[in-house]
C-alpha positions in Angstrom: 48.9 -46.9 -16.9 45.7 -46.5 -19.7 45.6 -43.1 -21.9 42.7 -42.8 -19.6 44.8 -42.3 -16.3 47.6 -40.4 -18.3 44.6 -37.6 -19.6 43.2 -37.5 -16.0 46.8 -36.9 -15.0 47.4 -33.9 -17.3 44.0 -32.6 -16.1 45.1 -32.7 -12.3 47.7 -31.3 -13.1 46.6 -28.5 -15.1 43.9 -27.7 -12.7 45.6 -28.5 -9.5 42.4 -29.3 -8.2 40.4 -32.6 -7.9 37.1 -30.5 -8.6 38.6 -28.7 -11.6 40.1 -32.1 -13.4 36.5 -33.4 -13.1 34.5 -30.8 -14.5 37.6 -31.0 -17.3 37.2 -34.4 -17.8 33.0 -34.3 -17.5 33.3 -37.0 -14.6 32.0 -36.5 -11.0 34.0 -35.1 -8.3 34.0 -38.9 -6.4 34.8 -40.5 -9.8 37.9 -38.4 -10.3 39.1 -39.1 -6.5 39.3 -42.6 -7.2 40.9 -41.9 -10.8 43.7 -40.2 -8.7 43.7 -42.6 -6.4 44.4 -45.0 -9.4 47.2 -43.0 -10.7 48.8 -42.9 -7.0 48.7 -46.8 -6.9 50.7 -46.8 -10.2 53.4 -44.0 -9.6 53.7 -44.4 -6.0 53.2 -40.9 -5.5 51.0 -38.6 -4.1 50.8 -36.3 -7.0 48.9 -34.0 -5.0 49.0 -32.9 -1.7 46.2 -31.1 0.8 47.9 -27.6 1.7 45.4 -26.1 3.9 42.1 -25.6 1.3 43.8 -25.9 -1.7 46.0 -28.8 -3.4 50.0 -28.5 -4.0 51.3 -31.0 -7.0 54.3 -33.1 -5.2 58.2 -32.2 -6.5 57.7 -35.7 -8.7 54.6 -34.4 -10.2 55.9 -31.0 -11.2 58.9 -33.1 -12.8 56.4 -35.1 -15.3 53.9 -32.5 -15.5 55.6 -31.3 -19.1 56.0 -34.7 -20.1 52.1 -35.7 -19.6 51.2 -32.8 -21.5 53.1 -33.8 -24.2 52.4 -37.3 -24.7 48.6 -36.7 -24.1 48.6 -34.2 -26.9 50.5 -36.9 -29.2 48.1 -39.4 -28.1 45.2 -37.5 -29.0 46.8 -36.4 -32.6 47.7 -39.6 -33.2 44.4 -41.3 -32.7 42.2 -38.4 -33.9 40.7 -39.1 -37.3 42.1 -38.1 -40.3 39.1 -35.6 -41.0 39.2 -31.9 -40.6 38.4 -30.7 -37.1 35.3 -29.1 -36.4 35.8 -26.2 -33.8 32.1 -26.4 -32.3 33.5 -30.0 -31.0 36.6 -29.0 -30.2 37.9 -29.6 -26.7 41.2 -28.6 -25.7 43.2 -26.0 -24.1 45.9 -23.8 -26.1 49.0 -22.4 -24.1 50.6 -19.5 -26.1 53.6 -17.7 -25.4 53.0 -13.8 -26.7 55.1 -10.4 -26.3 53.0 -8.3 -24.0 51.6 -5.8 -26.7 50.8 -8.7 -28.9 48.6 -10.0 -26.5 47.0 -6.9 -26.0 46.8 -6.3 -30.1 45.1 -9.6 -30.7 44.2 -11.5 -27.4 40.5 -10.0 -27.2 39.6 -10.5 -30.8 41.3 -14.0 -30.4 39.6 -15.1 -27.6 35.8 -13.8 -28.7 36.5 -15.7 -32.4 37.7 -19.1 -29.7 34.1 -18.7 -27.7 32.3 -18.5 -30.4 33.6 -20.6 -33.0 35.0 -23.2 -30.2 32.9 -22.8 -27.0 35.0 -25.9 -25.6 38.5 -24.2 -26.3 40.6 -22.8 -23.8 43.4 -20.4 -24.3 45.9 -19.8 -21.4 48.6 -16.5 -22.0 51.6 -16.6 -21.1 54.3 -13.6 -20.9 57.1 -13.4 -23.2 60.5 -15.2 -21.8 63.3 -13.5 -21.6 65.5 -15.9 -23.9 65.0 -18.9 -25.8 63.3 -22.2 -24.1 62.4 -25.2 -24.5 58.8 -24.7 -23.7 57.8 -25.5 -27.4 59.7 -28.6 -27.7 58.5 -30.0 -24.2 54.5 -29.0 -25.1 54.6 -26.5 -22.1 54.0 -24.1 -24.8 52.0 -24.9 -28.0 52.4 -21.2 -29.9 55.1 -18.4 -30.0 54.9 -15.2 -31.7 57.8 -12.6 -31.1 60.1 -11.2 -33.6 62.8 -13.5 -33.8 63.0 -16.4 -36.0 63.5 -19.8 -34.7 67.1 -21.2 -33.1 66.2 -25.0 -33.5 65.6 -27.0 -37.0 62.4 -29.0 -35.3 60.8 -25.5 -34.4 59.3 -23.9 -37.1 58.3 -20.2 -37.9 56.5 -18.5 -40.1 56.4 -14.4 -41.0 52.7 -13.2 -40.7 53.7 -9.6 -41.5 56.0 -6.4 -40.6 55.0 -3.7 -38.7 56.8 -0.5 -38.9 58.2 1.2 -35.7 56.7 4.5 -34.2 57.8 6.5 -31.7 55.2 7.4 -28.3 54.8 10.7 -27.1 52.8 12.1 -24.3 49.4 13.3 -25.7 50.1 16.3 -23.8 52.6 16.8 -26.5 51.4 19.5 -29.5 53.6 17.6 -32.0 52.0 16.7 -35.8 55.5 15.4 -36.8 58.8 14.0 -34.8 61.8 15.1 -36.1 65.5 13.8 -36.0 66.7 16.1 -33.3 63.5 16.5 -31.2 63.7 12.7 -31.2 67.4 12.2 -30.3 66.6 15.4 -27.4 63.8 14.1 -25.7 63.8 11.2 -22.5 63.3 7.6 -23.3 61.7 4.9 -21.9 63.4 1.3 -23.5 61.6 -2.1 -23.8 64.2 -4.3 -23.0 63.4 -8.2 -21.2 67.0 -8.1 -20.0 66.9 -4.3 -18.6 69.2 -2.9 -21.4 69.4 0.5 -22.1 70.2 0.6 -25.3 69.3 -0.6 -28.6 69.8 -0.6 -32.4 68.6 2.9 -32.2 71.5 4.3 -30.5 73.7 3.0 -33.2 71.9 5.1 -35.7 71.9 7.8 -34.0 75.3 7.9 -33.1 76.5 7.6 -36.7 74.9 11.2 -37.4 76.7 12.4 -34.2 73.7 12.4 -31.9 72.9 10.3 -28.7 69.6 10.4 -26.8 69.0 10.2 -22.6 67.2 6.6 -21.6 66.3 7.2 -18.3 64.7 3.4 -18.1 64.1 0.0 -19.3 60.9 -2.3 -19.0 60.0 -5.8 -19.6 56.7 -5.1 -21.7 55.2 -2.3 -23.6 52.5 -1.6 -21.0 55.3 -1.2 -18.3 57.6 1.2 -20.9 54.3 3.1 -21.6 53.6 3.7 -18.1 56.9 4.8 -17.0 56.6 7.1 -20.2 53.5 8.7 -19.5 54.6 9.4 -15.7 57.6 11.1 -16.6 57.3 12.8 -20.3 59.2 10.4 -22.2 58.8 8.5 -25.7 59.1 5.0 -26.0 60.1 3.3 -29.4 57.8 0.3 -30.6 55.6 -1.6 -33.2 53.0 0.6 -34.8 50.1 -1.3 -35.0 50.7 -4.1 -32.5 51.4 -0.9 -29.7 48.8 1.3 -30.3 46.2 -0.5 -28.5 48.3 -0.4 -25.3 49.3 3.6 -26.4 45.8 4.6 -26.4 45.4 3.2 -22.9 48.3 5.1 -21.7 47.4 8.4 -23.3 50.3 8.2 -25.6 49.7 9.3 -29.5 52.2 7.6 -32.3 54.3 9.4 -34.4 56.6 8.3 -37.2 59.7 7.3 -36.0 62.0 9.9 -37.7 64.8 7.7 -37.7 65.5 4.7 -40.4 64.7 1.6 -38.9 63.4 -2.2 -40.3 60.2 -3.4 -40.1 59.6 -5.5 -36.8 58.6 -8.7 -38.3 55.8 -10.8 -36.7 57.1 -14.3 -36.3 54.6 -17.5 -35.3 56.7 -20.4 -34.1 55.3 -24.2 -32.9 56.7 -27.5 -32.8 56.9 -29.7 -35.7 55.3 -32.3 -34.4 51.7 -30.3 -34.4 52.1 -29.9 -38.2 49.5 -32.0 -38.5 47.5 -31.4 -35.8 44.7 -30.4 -37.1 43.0 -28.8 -33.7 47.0 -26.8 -33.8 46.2 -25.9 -37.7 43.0 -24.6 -37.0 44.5 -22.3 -34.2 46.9 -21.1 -36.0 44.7 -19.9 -38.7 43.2 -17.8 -36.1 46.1 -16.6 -35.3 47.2 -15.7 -38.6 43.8 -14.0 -39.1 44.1 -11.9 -35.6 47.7 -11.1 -36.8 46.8 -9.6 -40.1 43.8 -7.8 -38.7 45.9 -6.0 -36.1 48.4 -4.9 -38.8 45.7 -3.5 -41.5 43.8 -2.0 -39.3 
C-alpha cells in the first residue's frame, strides 16, 4: 500500500462517505470509488459498507482507523519541508479535546482566526473525557486543554494562565457581594464528569464548621448552569473561561467568598507534533484564544 492509498484511507474514514473523501482529497467521486476499491484489494476488507443511503466503516476498519490517522500525520510531518508553514496553504483537519466552557470561551474566536488565516483548515470538537486516554498518544486527538497536567512523560503540557474561581447566581438575585455564609446557605449545582457531589470546596467549608446543600451534579458547565438557573442555585467555576456560558444562562458572577487556587489552563499534545509545524502554528492560536479569554 502507497501513502497515496493510506491518505485516501484516513479520508474515508474520516468522512464515512465516498463523496466526502473525494471532495477531501480534490479527486472525483468515480476516481475515489476505484481508490477504495484499491485499498479493498490490499486489506481484503470492505472498509465500508452500504447501510441503506449512507456508508457504515466495517469492525476491521474502525480497528485501524486511529492507526491511519496517525501514521498519515507522521508521514506528512516527516516529508513536509523544513520551512515555516504558511496557513493560507494549509490543509488539514485539527481534532481538539476541550472542557465544555472552554469551548464556548475560545471556540468562536478560534474558529473565525482558522477561516481566515487558514481557509483550508478544519477543526473538529470534541467533549471533555471523563478520565485520562490515550486519544493523544494514538492521534485520535491532536490538542487537550483542561486543568490537569499531564500523566505520561511523551505527553507534554504547558500552563497558558490561571483563572480565578467565581461563584454563579441567579440574575434574579439583588446581591453586589457573596459572602461566606450566604454562600455555604444557598443550593448548589456541582460540575462534576463522574457525577460527584462534592468537591475541594466542601473541605473548606467544613473546616470553619459550615457545609452547603448540592442538590446536583453535571458533566459540563452549560448543563450545571442550566440546572442552576431552573432551580435558584449557584454553581462554582472559572471566571473568565464561564462567563460566556453564565451570560447565556442569565447567571451574574460574583467573587467566590471562599479561598480557593487558581484553576490553571493546561494545553497538552503529543510529543511527536513538536515539530510539526502545521501543530506549532495551531497551537499558537490557541495560546492566543487562551490569553484573550482570560484578559478580557
Amino acid at each position: 500500500m502507497d501513502l497515496n492509498l493510506l491518505q485516501a484511507l484516513d479520508a474515508l474514514l474520516e468522512e464515512g462517505s465516498v463523496l466526502g473523501a473525494a471532495e477531501r482529497m480534490r479527486v472525483t467521486p468515480p476516481a475515489m470509488s476505484r481508490t477504495l476499491g484499491r485499498i479493498r484489494r490490499a486489506t481484503g476488507d470492505a472498509i465500508l459498507v452500504r447501510t441503506g443511503r449512507t456508508m457504515t466503516a466495517t469492525p476491521y476498519a474502525l480497528r485501524v482507523r486511529a492507526d491511519v490517522h496517525r501514521l498519515v500525520q507522521e508521514a506528512q510531518a516527516l516529508l513536509a519541508p523544513d520551512r515555516d508553514v504558511d496557513p493560507a496553504t494549509l490543509e488539514r483537519t485539527f481534532t481538539l479535546r476541550l472542557h465544555d466552557a472552554v469551548t464556548a470561551a475560545i471556540g468562536p474566536g478560534l474558529l473565525a482566526a482558522v477561516r481566515h488565516r487558514a481557509p483550508l483548515v478544519r477543526l473538529r470538537f470534541l467533549a471533555e473525557a471523563e478520565g485520562d486516554t490515550s486519544d493523544l498518544r494514538h492521534g485520535r486527538v491532536d490538542a487537550e486543554i483542561g486543568a490537569s497536567e499531564p500523566e505520561l512523560p511523551e505527553i507534554h503540557g504547558e500552563v497558558l494562565g490561571h483563572d480565578t474561581l467565581a461563584v454563579a447566581v441567579p440574575a434574579s438575585w439583588r446581591l453586589e457581594r457573596m459572602t461566606v455564609p450566604r454562600y455555604a446557605a444557598a443550593d448548589h449545582v456541582i460540575m462534576s464528569r463522574r457525577g460527584r457531589l462534592r468537591d475541594p470546596i466542601d473541605e473548606r467549608l467544613g473546616r470553619s464548621g459550615l457545609s452547603r446543600r448540592t442538590v446536583a451534579s453535571a458533566p459540563t458547565a452549560d448543563a450545571a448552569l442550566a440546572l442552576a438557573a431552573a432551580v435558584d442555585a449557584v454553581v462554582t467555576l472559572a471566571a473568565r473561561i464561564a462567563e460566556p456560558a453564565a451570560a447565556r444562562h442569565g447567571m451574574r458572577l460574583l467573587s467566590l467568598p471562599v479561598k480557593a487556587d487558581p484553576a490553571p489552563v493546561i494545553l497538552r499534545w503529543h510529543q511527536r507534533f513538536d515539530t510539526d509545524r502545521g501543530h506549532a502554528w495551531l497551537r499558537s492560536l490557541l495560546r492566543e484564544q487562551v490569553s484573550a479569554a482570560l484578559h478580557r
